[in-house]
Steps between C-alpha positions, in 0.01 A plus 500: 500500500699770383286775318679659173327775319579506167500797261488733747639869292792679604452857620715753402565791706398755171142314514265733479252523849228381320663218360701437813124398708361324244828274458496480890092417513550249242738358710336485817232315266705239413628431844151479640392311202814227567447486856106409497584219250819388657491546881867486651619110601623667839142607600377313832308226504224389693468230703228353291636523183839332679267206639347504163858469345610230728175273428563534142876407494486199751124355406514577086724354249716598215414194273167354570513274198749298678462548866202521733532743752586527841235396745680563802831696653771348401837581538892355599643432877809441626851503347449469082783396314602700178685295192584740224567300140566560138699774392585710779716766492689690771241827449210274492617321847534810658127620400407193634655523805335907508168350470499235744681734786192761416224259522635313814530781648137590403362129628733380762525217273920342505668425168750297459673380171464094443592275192283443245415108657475603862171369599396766776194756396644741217468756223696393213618812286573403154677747271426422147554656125218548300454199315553269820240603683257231442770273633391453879416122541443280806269340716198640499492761225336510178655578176189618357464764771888602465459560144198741612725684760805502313288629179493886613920533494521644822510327849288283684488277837357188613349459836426146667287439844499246738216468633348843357587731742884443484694576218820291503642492168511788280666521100579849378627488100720826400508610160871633481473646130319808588683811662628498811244749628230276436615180598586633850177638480279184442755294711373707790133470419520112430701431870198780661192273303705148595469632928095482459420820264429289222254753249590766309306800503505933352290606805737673693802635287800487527550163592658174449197316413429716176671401192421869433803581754842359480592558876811429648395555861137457654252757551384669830212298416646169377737481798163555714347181285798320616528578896143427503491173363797391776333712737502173804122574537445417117527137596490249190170337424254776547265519221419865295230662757732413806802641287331813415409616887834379602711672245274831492658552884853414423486743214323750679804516754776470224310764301555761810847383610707505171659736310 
């Protein structure tokens, strides 16, 4: 978070003395006052507040109303194919392409681009205006819960599991109406919540999983979330108590050896 202090006087250099320290305490004020109520984003965290983070992304749930949630690690293996549809453009290929580089990189997971009816695992990244995105049909989805997703404008993914712990199909919907900034933004947090991050959450900002943020890269703390979860000692299946002693160690060693 970036702190702005606003209204702060200009002093002159024909400022009287007097006037001069009280301009200069009344500034000092403010700064203190900022700073207690908004601490700075870069500060470190701890490891428990990081284990705390990581429990809350992968265990909660950004739309309980329509999906229970997770019980168990879950998350993708091997190669995952990538069909991009709808209205692509050259910029919006190439942000694509940006994101899927940075998170592979991230996971060890491989990417490779696949048409749309290619039948091996996949996330399916569907660029869509405005109006069409409560168009996603097929096998297995609901209409009445894409109308619910597709009612807040923005973007929004699909994850399915097979059996629980796997995640083999995944449906990201990309509203293409809104500026660029932001679509790159949620594009990134959609593909990040489709890998196994599924919640959204303001308890650690900035980061990708608050719609307070509109990041176009991850956080120190969000890319921790992520090597964590494909950490190859945070084996699928392991329920919320096993995931939580596990995780705390990974983190605690990412915590001290990253920048």
């Amino acid at each position: 978070m970036t702190i702005s202090l606003c209204g702060l006087r200009l002093i002159h250099y024909n400022t009287p003395m007097a006037s001069l320290i009280k301009a200069l305490k009344a500034t000092l004020l403010a700064i203190f006052v900022v700073g207690a109520f908004f601490p700075a984003a870069s500060a470190e965290r701890s490891v428990d507040e990081i284990t705390d983070y990581f429990m809350n992304i992968v265990f909660g749930n950004e739309y309980d109303d329509l999906s229970t949630r997770p019980k168990v690690i879950s998350k993708w293996s091997g190669d995952i194919g990538v069909s991009i549809q709808g209205r692509v453009t050259k910029e919006l290929a190439t942000i694509t392409s940006k994101h899927l580089n940075y998170l592979s990189k991230i996971t060890k997971l491989k990417f490779r681009q696949i048409k749309p009816d290619d039948p091996m695992q996949s996330i399916s990244i569907v660029f869509l205006k405005r109006q069409e995105m409560n168009a996603i049909k097929g096998a297995g989805i609901d209409p009445n819960v894409i109308n619910k997703l597709a009612s807040a404008g923005g973007c929004y993914f699909m994850a399915f599991h097979k059996p629980p712990q796997r995640i083999v199909k995944s449906i990201i919907a990309v509203n293409i109406d809104r500026p660029i900034g932001l679509t790159d933004s949620c594009l990134l947090e959609e593909l990040t919540q489709s890998l196994g991050l599924p919640n959204d959450s303001n308890m650690m900002r900035p980061s990708i999983f608050s719609d307070m943020d509109h990041e176009t890269n991850l956080s120190r703390a969000d890319e921790i979330l992520l090597r964590t979860l494909y950490d190859p000692r945070m084996t699928v299946g392991i329920s919320p108590n096993d995931a939580r002693s596990i995780s705390r160690k990974i983190i605690s060693e990412l915590n001290s050896s990253l920048p």
